[in-house]
DOVO-359949 format. One record per atom (N, C-alpha, C, O, CB): atom name; z, y, x; residue in one letter. Coordinates in steps of 0.02 Angstrom, whole numbers, always signed. Atoms other than C-alpha are relative to their C-alpha. Glycine has a CB too. Layout:
<r site="CA" Z="Z" Y="Y" X="X" code="A"/>
...
***
This chain:
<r site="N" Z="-41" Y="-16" X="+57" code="X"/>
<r site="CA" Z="-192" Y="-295" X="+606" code="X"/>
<r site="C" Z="-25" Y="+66" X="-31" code="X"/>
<r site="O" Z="-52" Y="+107" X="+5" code="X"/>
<r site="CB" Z="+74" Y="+6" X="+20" code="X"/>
<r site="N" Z="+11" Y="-47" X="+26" code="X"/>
<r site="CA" Z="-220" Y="-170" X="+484" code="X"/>
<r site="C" Z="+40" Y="+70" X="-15" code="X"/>
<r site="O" Z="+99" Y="+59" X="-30" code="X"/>
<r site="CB" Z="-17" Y="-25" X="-38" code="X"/>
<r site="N" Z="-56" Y="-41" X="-6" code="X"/>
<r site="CA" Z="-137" Y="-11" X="+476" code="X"/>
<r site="C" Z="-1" Y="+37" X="-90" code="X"/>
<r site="O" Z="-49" Y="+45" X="-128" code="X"/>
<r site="CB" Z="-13" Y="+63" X="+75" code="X"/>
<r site="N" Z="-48" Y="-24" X="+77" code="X"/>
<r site="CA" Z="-43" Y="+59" X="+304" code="X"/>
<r site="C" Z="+15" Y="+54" X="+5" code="X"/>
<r site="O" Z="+74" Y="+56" X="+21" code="X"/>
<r site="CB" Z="+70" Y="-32" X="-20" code="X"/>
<r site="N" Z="-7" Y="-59" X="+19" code="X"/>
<r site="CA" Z="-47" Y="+231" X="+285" code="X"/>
<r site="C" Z="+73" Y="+26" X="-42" code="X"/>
<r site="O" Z="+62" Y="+20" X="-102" code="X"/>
<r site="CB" Z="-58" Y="+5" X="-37" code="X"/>
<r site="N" Z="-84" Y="+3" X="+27" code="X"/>
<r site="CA" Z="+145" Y="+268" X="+221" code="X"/>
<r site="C" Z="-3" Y="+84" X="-34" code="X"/>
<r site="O" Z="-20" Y="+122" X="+11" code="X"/>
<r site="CB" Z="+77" Y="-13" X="+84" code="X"/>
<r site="N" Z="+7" Y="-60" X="+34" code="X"/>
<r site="CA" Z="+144" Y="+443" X="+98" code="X"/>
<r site="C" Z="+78" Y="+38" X="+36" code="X"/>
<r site="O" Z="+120" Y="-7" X="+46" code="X"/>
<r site="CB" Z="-7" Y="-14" X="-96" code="X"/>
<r site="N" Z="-37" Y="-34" X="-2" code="X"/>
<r site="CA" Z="+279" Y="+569" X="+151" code="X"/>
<r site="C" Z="+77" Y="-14" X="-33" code="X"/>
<r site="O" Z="+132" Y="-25" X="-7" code="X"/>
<r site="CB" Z="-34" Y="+44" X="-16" code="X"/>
<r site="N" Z="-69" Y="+20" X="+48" code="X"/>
<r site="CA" Z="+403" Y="+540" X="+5" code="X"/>
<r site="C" Z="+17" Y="-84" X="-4" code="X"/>
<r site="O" Z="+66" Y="-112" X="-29" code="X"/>
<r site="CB" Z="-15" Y="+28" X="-89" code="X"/>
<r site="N" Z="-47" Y="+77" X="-1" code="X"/>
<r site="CA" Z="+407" Y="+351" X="+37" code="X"/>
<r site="C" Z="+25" Y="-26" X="+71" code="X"/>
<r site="O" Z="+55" Y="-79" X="+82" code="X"/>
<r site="CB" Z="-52" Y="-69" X="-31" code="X"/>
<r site="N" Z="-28" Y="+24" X="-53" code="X"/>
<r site="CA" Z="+436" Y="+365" X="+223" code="X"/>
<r site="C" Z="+70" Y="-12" X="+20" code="X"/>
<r site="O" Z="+86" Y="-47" X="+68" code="X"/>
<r site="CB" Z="-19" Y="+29" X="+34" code="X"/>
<r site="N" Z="-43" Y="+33" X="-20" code="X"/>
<r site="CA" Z="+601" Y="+361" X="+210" code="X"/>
<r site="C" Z="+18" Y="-76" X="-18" code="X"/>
<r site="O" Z="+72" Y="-90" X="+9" code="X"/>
<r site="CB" Z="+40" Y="+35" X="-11" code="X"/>
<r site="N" Z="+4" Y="+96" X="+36" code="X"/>
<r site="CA" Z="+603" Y="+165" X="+141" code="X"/>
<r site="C" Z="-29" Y="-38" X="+59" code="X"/>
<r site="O" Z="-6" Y="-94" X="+66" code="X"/>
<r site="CB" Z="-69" Y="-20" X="-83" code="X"/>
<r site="N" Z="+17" Y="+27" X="-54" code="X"/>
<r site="CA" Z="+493" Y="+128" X="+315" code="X"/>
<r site="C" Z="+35" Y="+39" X="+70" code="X"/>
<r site="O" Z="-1" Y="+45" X="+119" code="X"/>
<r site="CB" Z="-74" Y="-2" X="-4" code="X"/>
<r site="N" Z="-35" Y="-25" X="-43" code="X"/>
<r site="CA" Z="+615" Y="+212" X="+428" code="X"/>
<r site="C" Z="-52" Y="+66" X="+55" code="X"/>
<r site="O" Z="-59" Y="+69" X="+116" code="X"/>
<r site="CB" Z="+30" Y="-69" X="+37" code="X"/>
<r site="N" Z="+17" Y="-54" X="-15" code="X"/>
<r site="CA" Z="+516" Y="+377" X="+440" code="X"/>
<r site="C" Z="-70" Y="-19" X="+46" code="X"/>
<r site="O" Z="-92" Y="+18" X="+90" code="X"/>
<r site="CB" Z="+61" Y="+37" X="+32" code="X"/>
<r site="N" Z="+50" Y="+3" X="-25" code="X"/>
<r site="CA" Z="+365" Y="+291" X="+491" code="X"/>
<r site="C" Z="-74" Y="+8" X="-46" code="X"/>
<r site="O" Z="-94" Y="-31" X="-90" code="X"/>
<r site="CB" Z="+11" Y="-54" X="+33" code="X"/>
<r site="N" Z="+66" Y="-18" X="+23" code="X"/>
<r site="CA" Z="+201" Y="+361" X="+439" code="X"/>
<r site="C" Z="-59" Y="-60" X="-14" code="X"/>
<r site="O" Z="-89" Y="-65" X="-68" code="X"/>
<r site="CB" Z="-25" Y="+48" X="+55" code="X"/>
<r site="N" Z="+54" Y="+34" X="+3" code="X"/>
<r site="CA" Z="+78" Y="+223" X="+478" code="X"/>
<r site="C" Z="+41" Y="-89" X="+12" code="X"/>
<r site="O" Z="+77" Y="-100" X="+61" code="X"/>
<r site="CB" Z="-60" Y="+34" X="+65" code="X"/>
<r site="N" Z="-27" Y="+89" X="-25" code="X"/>
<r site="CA" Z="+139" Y="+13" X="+484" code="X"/>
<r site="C" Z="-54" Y="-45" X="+15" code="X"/>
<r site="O" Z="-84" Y="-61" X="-36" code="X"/>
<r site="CB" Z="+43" Y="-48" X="-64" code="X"/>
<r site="N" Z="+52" Y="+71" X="-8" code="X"/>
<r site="CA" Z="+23" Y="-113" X="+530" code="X"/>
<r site="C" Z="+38" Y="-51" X="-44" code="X"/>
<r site="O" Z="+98" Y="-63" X="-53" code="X"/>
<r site="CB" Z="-10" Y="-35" X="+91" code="X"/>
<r site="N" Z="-22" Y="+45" X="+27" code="X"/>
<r site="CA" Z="+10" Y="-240" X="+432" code="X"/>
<r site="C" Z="-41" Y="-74" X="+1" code="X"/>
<r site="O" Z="-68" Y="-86" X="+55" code="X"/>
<r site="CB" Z="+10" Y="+27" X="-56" code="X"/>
<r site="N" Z="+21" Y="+66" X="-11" code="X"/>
<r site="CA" Z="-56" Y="-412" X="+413" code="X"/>
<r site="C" Z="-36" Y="-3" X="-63" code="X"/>
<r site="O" Z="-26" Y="+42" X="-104" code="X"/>
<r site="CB" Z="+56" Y="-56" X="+15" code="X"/>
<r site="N" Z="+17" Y="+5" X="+33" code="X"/>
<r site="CA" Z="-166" Y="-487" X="+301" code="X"/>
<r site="C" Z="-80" Y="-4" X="-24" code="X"/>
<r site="O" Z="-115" Y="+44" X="-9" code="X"/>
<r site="CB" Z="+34" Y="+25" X="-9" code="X"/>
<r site="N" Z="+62" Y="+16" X="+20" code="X"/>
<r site="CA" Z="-336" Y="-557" X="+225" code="X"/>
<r site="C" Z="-26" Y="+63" X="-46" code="X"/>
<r site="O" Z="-80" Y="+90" X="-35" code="X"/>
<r site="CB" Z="+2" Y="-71" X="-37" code="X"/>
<r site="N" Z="+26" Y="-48" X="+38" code="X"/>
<r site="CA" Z="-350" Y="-430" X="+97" code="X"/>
<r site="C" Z="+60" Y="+34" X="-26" code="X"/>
<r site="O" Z="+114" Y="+6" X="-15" code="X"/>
<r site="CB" Z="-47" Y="-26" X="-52" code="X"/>
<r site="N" Z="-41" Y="-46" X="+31" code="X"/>
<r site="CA" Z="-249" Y="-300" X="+10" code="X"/>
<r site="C" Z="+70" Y="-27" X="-26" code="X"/>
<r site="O" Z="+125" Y="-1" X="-18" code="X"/>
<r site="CB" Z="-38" Y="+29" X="-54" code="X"/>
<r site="N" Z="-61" Y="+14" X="+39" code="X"/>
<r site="CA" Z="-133" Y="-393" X="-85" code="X"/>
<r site="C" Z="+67" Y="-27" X="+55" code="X"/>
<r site="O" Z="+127" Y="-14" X="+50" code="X"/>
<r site="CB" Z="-24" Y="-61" X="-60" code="X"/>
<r site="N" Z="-40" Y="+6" X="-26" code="X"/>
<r site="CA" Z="-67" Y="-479" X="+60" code="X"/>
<r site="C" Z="+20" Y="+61" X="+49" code="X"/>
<r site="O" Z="+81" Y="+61" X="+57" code="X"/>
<r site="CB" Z="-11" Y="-52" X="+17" code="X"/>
<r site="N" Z="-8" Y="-36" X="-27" code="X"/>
<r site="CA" Z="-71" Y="-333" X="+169" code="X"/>
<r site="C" Z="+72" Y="+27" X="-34" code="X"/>
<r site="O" Z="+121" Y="+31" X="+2" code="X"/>
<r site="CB" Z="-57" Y="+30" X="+6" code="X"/>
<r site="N" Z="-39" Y="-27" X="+30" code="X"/>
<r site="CA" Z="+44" Y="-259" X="+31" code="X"/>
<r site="C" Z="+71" Y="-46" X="+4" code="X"/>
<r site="O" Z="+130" Y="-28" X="+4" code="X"/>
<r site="CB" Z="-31" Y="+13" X="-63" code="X"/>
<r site="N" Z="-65" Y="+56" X="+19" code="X"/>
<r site="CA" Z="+152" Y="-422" X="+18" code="X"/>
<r site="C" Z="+53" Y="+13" X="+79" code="X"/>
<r site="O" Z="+112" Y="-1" X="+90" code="X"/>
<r site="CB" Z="-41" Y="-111" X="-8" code="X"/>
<r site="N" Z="-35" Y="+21" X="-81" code="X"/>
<r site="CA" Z="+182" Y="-394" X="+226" code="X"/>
<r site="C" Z="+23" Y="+52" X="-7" code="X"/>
<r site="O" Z="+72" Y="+58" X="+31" code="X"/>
<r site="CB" Z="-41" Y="-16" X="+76" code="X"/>
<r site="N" Z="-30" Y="-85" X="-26" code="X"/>
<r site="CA" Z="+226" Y="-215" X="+217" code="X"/>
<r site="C" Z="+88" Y="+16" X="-51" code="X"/>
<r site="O" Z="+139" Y="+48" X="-36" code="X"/>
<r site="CB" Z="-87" Y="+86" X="-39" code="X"/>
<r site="N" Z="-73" Y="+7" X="+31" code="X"/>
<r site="CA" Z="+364" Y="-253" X="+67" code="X"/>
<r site="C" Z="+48" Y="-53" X="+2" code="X"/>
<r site="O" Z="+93" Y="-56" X="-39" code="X"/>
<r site="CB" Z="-3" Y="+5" X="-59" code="X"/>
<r site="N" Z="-40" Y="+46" X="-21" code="X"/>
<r site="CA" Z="+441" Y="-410" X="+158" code="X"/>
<r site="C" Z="+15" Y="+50" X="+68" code="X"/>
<r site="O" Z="+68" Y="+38" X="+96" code="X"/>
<r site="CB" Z="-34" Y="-80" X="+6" code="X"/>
<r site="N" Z="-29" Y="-30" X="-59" code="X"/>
<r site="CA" Z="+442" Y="-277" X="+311" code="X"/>
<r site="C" Z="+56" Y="+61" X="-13" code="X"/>
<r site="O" Z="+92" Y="+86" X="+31" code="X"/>
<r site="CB" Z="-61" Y="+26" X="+41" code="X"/>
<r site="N" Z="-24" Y="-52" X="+8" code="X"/>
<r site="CA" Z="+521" Y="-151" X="+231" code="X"/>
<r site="C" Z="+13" Y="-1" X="-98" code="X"/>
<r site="O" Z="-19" Y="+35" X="-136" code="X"/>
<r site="CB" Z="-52" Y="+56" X="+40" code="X"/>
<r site="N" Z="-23" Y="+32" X="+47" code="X"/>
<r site="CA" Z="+608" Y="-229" X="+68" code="X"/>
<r site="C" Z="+17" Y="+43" X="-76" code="X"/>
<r site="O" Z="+8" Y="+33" X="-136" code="X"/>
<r site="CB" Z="+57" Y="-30" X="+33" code="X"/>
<r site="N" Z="-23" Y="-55" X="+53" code="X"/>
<r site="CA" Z="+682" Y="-70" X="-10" code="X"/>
<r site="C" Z="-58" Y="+47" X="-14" code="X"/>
<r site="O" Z="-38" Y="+97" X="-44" code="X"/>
<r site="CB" Z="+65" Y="+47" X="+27" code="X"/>
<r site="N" Z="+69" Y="-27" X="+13" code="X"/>
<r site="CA" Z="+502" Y="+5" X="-28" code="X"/>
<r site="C" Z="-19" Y="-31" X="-77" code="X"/>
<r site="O" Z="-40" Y="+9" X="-118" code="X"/>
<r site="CB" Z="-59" Y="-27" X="+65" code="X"/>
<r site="N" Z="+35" Y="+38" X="+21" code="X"/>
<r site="CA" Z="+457" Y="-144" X="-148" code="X"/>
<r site="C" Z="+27" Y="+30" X="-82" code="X"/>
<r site="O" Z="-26" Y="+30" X="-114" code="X"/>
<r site="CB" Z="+8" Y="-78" X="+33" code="X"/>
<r site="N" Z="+5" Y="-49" X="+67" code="X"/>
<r site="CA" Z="+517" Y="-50" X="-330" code="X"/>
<r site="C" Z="-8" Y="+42" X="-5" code="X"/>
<r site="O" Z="+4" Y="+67" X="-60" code="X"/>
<r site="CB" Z="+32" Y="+10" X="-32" code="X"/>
<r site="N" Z="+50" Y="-61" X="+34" code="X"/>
<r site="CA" Z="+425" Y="+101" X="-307" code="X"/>
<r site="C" Z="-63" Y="-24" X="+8" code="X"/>
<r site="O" Z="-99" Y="+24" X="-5" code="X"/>
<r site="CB" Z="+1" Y="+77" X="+34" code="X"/>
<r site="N" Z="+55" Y="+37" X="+2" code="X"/>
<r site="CA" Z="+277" Y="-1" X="-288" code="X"/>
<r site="C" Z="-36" Y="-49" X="-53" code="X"/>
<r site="O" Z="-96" Y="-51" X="-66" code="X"/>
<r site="CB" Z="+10" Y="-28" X="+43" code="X"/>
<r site="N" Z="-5" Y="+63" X="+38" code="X"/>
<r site="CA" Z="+297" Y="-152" X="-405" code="X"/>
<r site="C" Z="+54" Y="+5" X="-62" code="X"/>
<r site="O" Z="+116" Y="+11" X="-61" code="X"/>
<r site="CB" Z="+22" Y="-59" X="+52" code="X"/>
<r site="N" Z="-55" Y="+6" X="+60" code="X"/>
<r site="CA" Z="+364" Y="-158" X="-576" code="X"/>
<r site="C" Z="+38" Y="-79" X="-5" code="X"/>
<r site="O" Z="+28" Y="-126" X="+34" code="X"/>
<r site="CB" Z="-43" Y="+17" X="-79" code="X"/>
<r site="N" Z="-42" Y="+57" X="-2" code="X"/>
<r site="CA" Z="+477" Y="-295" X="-624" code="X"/>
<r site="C" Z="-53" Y="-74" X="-9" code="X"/>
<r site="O" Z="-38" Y="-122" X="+27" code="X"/>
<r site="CB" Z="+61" Y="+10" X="-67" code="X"/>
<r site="N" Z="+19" Y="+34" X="+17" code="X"/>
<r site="CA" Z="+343" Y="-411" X="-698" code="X"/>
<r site="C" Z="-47" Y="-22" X="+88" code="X"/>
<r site="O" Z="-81" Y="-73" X="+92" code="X"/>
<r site="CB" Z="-25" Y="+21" X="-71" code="X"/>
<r site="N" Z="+1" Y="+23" X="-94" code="X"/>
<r site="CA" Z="+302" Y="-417" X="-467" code="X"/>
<r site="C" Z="-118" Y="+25" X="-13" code="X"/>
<r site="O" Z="-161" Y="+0" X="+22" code="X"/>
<r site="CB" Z="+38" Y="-155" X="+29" code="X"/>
<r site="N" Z="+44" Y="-60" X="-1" code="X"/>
<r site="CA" Z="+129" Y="-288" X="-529" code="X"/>
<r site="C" Z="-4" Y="+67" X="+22" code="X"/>
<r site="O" Z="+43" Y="+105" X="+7" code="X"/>
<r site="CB" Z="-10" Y="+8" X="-43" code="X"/>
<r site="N" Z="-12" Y="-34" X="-20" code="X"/>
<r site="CA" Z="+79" Y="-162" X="-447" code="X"/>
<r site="C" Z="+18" Y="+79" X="-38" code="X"/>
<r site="O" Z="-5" Y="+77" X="-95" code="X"/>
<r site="CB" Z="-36" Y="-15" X="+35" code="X"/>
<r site="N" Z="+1" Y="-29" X="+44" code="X"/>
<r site="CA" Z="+131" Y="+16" X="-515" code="X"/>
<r site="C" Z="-57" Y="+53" X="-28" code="X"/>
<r site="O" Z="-85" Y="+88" X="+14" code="X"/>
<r site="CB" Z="+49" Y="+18" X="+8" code="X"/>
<r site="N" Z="+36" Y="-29" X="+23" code="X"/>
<r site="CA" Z="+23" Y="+102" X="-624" code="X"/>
<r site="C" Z="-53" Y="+62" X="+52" code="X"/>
<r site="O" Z="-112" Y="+67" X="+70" code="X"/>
<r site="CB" Z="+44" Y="+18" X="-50" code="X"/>
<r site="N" Z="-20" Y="-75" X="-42" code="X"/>
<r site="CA" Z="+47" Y="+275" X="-522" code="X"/>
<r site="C" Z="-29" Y="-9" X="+67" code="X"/>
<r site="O" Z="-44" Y="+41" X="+100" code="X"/>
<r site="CB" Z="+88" Y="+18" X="+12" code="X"/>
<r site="N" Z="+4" Y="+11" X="-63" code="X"/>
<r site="CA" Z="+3" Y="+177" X="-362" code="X"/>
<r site="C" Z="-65" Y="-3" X="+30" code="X"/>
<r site="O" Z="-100" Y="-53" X="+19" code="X"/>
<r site="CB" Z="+32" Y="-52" X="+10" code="X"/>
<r site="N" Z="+104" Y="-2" X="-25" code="X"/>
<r site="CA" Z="-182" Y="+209" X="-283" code="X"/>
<r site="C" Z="-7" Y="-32" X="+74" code="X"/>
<r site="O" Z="+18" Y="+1" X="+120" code="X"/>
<r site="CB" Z="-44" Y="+106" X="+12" code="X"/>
<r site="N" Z="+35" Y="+36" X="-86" code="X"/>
<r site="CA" Z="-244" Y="+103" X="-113" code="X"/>
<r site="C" Z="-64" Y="+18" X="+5" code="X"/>
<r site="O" Z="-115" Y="+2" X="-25" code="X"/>
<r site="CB" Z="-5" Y="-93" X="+12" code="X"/>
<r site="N" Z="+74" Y="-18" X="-18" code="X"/>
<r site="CA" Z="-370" Y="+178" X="-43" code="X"/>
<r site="C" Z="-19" Y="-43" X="+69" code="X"/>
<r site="O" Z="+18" Y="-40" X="+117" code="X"/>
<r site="CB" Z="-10" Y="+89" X="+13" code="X"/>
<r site="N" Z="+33" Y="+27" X="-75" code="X"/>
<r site="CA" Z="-488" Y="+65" X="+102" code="X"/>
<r site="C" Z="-34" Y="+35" X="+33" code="X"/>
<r site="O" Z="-89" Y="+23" X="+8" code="X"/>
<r site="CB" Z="-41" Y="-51" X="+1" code="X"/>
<r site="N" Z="+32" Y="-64" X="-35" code="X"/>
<r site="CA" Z="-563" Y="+202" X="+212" code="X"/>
<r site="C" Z="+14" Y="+80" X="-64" code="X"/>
<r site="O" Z="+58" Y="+123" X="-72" code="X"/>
<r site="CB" Z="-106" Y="-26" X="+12" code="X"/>
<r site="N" Z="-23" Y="-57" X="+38" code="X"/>
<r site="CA" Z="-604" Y="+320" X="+71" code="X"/>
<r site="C" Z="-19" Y="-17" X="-53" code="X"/>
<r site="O" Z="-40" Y="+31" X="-87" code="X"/>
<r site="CB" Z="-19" Y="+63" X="+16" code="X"/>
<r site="N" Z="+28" Y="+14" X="+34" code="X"/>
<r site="CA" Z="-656" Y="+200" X="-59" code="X"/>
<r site="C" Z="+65" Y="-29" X="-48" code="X"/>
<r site="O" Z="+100" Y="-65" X="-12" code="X"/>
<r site="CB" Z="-54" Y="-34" X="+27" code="X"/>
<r site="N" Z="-68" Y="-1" X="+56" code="X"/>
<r site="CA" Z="-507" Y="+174" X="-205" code="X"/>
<r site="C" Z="-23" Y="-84" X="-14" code="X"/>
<r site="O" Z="-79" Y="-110" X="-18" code="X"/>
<r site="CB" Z="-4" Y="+72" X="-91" code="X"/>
<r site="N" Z="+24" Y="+95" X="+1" code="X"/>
<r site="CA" Z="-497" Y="-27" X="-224" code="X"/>
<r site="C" Z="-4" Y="+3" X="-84" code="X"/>
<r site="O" Z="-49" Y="-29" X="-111" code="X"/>
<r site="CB" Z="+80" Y="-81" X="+40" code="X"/>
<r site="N" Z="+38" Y="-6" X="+78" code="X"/>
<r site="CA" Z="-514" Y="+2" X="-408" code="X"/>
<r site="C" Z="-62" Y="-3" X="+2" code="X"/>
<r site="O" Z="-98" Y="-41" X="-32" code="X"/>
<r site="CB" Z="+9" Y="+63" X="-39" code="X"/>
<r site="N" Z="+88" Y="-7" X="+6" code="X"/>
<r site="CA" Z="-685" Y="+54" X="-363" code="X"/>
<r site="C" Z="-27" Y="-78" X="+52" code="X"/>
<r site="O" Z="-83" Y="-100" X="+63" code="X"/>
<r site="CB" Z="-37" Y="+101" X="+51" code="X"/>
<r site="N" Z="+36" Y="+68" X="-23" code="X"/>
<r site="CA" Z="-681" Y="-115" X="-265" code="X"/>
<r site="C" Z="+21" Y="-71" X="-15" code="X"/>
<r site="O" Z="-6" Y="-100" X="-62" code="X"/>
<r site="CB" Z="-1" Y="-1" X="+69" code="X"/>
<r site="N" Z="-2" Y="+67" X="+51" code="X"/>
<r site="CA" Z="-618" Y="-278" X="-300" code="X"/>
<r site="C" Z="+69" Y="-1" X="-6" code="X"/>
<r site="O" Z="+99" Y="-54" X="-12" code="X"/>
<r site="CB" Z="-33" Y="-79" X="+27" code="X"/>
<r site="N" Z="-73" Y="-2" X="+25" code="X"/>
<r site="CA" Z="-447" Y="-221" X="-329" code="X"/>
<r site="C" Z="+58" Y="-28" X="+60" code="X"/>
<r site="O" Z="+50" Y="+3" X="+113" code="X"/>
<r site="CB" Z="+3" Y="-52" X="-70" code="X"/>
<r site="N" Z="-49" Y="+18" X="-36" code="X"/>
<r site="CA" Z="-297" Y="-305" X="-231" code="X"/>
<r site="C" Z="-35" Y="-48" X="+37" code="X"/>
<r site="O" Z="-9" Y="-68" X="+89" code="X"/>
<r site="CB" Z="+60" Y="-20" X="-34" code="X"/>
<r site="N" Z="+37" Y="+58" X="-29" code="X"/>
<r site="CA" Z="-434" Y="-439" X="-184" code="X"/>
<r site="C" Z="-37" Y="+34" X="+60" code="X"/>
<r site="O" Z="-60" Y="+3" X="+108" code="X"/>
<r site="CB" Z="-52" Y="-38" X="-55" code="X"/>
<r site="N" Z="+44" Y="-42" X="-66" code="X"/>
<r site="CA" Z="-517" Y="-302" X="-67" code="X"/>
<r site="C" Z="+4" Y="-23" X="+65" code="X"/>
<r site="O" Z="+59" Y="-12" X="+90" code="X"/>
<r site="CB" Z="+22" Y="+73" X="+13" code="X"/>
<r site="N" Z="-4" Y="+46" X="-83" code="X"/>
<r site="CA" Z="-547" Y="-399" X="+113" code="X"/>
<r site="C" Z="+22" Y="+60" X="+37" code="X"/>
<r site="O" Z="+20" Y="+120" X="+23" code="X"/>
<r site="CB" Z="-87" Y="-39" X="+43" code="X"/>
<r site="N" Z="-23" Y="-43" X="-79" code="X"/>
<r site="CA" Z="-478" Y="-332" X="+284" code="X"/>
<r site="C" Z="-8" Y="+11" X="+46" code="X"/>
<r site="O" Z="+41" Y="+13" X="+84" code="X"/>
<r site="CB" Z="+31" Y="-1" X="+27" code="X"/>
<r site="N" Z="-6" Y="+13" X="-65" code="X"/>
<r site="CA" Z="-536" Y="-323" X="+418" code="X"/>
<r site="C" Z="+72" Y="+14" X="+51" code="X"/>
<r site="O" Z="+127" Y="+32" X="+30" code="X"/>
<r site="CB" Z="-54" Y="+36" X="+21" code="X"/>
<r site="N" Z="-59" Y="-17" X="-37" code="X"/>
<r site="CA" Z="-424" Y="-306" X="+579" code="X"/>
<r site="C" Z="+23" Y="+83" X="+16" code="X"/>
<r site="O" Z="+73" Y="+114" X="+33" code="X"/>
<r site="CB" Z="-12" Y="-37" X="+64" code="X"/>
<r site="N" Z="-4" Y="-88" X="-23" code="X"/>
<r site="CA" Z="-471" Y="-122" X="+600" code="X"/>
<r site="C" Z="+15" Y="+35" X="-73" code="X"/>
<r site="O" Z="+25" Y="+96" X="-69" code="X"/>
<r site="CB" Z="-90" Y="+39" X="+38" code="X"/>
<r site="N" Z="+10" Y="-27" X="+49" code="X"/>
<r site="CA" Z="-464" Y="-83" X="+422" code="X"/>
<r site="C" Z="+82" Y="+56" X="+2" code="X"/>
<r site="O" Z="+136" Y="+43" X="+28" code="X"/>
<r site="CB" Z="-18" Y="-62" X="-61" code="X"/>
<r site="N" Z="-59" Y="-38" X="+28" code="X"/>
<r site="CA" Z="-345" Y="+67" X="+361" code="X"/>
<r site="C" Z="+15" Y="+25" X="-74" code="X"/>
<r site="O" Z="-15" Y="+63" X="-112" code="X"/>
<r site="CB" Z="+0" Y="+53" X="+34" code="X"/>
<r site="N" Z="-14" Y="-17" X="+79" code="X"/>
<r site="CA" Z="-263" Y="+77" X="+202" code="X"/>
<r site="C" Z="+35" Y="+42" X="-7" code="X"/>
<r site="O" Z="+84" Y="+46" X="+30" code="X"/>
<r site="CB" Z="+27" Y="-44" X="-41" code="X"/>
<r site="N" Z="-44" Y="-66" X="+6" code="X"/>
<r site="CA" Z="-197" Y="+235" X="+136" code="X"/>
<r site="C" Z="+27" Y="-1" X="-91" code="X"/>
<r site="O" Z="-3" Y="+3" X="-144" code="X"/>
<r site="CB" Z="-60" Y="+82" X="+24" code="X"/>
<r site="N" Z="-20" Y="-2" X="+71" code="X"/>
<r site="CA" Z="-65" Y="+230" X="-1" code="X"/>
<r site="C" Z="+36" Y="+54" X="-25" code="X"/>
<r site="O" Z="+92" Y="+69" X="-4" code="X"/>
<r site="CB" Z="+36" Y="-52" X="-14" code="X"/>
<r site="N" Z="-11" Y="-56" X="+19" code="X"/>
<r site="CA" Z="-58" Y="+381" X="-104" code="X"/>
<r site="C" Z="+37" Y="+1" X="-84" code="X"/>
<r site="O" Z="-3" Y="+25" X="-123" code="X"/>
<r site="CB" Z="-68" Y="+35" X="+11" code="X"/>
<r site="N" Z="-21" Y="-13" X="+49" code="X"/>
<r site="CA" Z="+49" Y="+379" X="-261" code="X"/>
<r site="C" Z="+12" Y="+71" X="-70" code="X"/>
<r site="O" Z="+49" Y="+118" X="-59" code="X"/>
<r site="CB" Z="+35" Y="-20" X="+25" code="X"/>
<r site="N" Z="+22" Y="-52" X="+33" code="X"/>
<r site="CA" Z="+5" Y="+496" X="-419" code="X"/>
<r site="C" Z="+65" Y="+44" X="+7" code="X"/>
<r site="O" Z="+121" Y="+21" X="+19" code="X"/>
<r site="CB" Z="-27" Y="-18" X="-72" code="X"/>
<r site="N" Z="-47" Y="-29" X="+26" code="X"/>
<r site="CA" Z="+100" Y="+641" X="-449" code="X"/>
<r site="C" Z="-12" Y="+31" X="-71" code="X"/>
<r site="O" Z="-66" Y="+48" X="-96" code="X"/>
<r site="CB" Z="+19" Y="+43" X="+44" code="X"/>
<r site="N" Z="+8" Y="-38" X="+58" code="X"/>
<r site="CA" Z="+140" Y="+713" X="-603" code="X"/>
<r site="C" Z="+50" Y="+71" X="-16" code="X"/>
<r site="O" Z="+87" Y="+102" X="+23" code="X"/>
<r site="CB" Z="+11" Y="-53" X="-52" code="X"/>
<r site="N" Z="-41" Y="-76" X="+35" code="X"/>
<r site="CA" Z="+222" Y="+867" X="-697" code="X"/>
<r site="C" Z="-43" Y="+34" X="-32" code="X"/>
<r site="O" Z="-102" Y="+23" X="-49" code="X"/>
<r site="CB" Z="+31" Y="+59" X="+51" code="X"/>
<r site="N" Z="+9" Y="-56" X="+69" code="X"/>
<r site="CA" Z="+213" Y="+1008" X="-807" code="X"/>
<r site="C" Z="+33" Y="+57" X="+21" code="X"/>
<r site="O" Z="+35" Y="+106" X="-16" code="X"/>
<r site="CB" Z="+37" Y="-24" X="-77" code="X"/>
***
């Protein structure tokens, strides 16, 4: 299984857990297992139209899946995904 990197400000939504394993061929499902595990996570993630949000960055080691094939990014079992959401202000 792959492990999910959980950011600080969304651990409380995974019951203060930092890292989840998750399941999954590639990214998207990885993502699909981590917001059927942990339900109230899934609208700071996903806008209504069930896309991901803008703001939202997956990184696979240290490579941004933008820079790879997006939500289609494969998994291995060891793989670790780290999800870091932008911040903003002024």
């Amino acid at each position: 299984m792959a492990i999910l990197k959980i950011p600080t400000p969304l651990r409380s939504y995974t019951n203060s857990q930092a890292e989840v394993s998750v399941r999954g061929a590639n990214v998207a499902e990885a993502m699909g297992d981590l917001v059927e595990k942990f339900p109230t996570l899934k609208p700071h993630l996903y806008n209504n139209d069930g896309n991901l949000r803008p703001f939202v960055n997956l990184f696979v080691g240290e490579n941004n899946i933008k820079d790879l094939q997006g939500l289609e990014t494969p998994l291995d079992e060891n793989a670790r995904v780290i999800l870091i959401p932008s911040i903003a202000g002024g």
